[in-house]
C-alpha positions, 0 to 999 in steps of 0.5 A: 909309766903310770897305770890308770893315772896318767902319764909319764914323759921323758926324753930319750936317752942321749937327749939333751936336758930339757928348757924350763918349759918343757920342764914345766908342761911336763910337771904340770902333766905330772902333777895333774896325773893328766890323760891324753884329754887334759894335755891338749889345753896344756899343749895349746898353751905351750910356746913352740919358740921355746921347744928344741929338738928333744924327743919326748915320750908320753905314755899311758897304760890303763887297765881294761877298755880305753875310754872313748874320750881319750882314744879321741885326745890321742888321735888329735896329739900327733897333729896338735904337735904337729901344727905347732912345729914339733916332729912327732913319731906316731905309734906305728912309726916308733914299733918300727923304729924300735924293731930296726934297732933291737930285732935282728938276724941271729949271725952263726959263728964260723965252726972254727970259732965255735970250737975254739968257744967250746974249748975255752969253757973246757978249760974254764970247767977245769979251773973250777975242778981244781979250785983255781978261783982267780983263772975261773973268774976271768974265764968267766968274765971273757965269756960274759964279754962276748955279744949277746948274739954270741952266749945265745947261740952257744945255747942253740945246742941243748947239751952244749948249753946244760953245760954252760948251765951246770959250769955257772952253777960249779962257779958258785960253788967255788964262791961258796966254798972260799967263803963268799956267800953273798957272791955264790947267791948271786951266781945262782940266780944269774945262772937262772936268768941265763938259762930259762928252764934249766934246773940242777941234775944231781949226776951218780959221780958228783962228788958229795960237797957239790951234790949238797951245793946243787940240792941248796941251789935247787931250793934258792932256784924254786924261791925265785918268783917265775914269769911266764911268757906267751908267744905267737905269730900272726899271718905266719906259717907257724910250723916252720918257726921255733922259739929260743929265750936266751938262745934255747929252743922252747918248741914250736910256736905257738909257745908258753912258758911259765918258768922264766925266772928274773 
C-alpha cells in the first residue's frame, strides 16, 4: 500500500499467477505511481479475453481530503470493470466479506476442559521451577498450539492471565539462565505482544536471580515502541459492551489504550 502515490495491486492469496497482461496493467499502474483517474485509460485498453478468474485488490491511501476527481475515478472502476466482463467486489461487499471470515463469536470452553488448562500451566510453571528446560518447552509449545480463540479466553480471568503473563516471563528466564540470550529476548517481547498492558510485579518471595531477570525485562519491556488503540461503537448500547485485546478486559467501550506493544 502506497500512501499519497498511487496504487498497489495484488492477487489474493491462493490466487493463481497472473497473464502477462495483467501483469502488464499492473506495471504500468505501478510505474506511473497511477490514481484512480489515470487507471481508466488503462482499463479500457486492456482486453478482457486475456483476463482469468483472479481477484485483484487496488488500493489507495492518501493523507487528508480525497480529491473530487479521484473520488469520481473510483465510483466509474467497479462498473468499467464491470462492463468489460470482470466480477468486482465493491467496498462495501469486501467489509462484509472480511467480517464473515475473521470476526466471530468467542466459543467458551466447557469447565472441565478449562481446568484441565489450568492444570497444565501448573505443571508448566513446575518445569521451570526446577530448571527442566526441555519438559518447559514443549509445554510451552502445546500451549502456543492451541486456537487463538482458546489462549484469549484463558486471559478472560484477570488472575489467571498475569499468571500466564508472569510464567512467559519464568520462561525467559530459564533461557537466559542456560545461556541463551538471544532466545530470552525474544520471549519478552512475545510476552508483551501476548499480554497488552501487563508489566513484571517484583513479588517479596521471588528468589533474587529471577527479581534481577524481571527488573532487566522491565527495561527491555519500556524500550519497546508502544501503539495505542481506540475503540468505539456506533448505534450501540455501549454500556453493555466491553473491550478484550488478546482476551483481556481493558473496560467499557468507549476505550483507549496506548500501551500495546508489537
Amino acid at each position: 500500500m502506497h500512501c499519497s502515490r498511487g496504487l498497489d495491486a495484488a492477487p489474493t492469496a491462493g490466487s493463481r499467477r497472473p497473464r502477462s497482461r495483467a501483469r502488464a496493467l499492473g506495471r504500468a499502474a505501478l510505474r506511473l505511481g497511477t490514481s484512480a483517474a489515470a487507471l481508466l485509460p488503462l482499463l479500457v485498453q486492456a482486453d478482457p479475453a486475456q483476463a482469468d478468474d483472479d481477484l485483484w485488490l487496488v488500493t489507495r491511501v492518501e493523507l487528508g481530503a480525497a480529491r473530487a476527481e479521484e473520488l469520481e475515478a473510483a465510483a466509474r472502476l467497479g462498473p468499467l470493470l464491470r462492463a468489460r466482463g470482470l466480477e468486482v467486489l465493491d467496498a462495501a461487499s469486501a467489509a462484509a466479506e472480511f467480517e464473515r471470515k475473521h470476526s466471530r463469536h468467542a466459543t467458551r470452553l466447557p469447565p472441565a476442559e478449562i481446568n484441565e488448562l489450568d492444570a497444565a500451566l501448573r505443571t508448566l510453571a513446575d518445569d521451570l521451577a526446577s530448571e527442566n528446560l526441555g519438559a518447559a518447552e514443549q509445554a510451552l509449545a502445546d500451549i502456543e498450539a492451541l486456537s487463538p480463540d482458546i489462549r484469549d479466553q484463558l486471559n478472560h480471568d484477570q488472575q489467571r492471565a498475569r499468571r500466564r503473563f508472569h510464567i512467559c516471563l519464568l520462561a525467559a528466564h530459564l533461557f537466559s539462565k542456560e545461556g541463551y540470550a538471544v532466545e530470552a529476548s525474544g520471549q519478552v517481547r512475545k510476552c508483551a505482544r501476548d499480554f497488552p498492558g501487563l508489566a513484571p510485579e517484583q513479588g517479596p518471595y521471588l528468589p533474587d536471580s529471577i527479581r534481577t531477570f524481571f527488573a532487566r525485562a522491565d527495561r527491555e519491556l519500556e524500550s519497546i515502541a508502544r501503539a495505542s488503540l481506540h475503540v468505539e461503537l456506533e448505534s450501540a448500547d455501549t454500556d453493555a459492551c466491553r473491550v478484550r485485546v488478546n482476551g483481556i478486559d481493558r473496560g467499557p467501550t468507549p476505550a483507549s489504550m496506548d500501551d500495546l506493544r508489537t
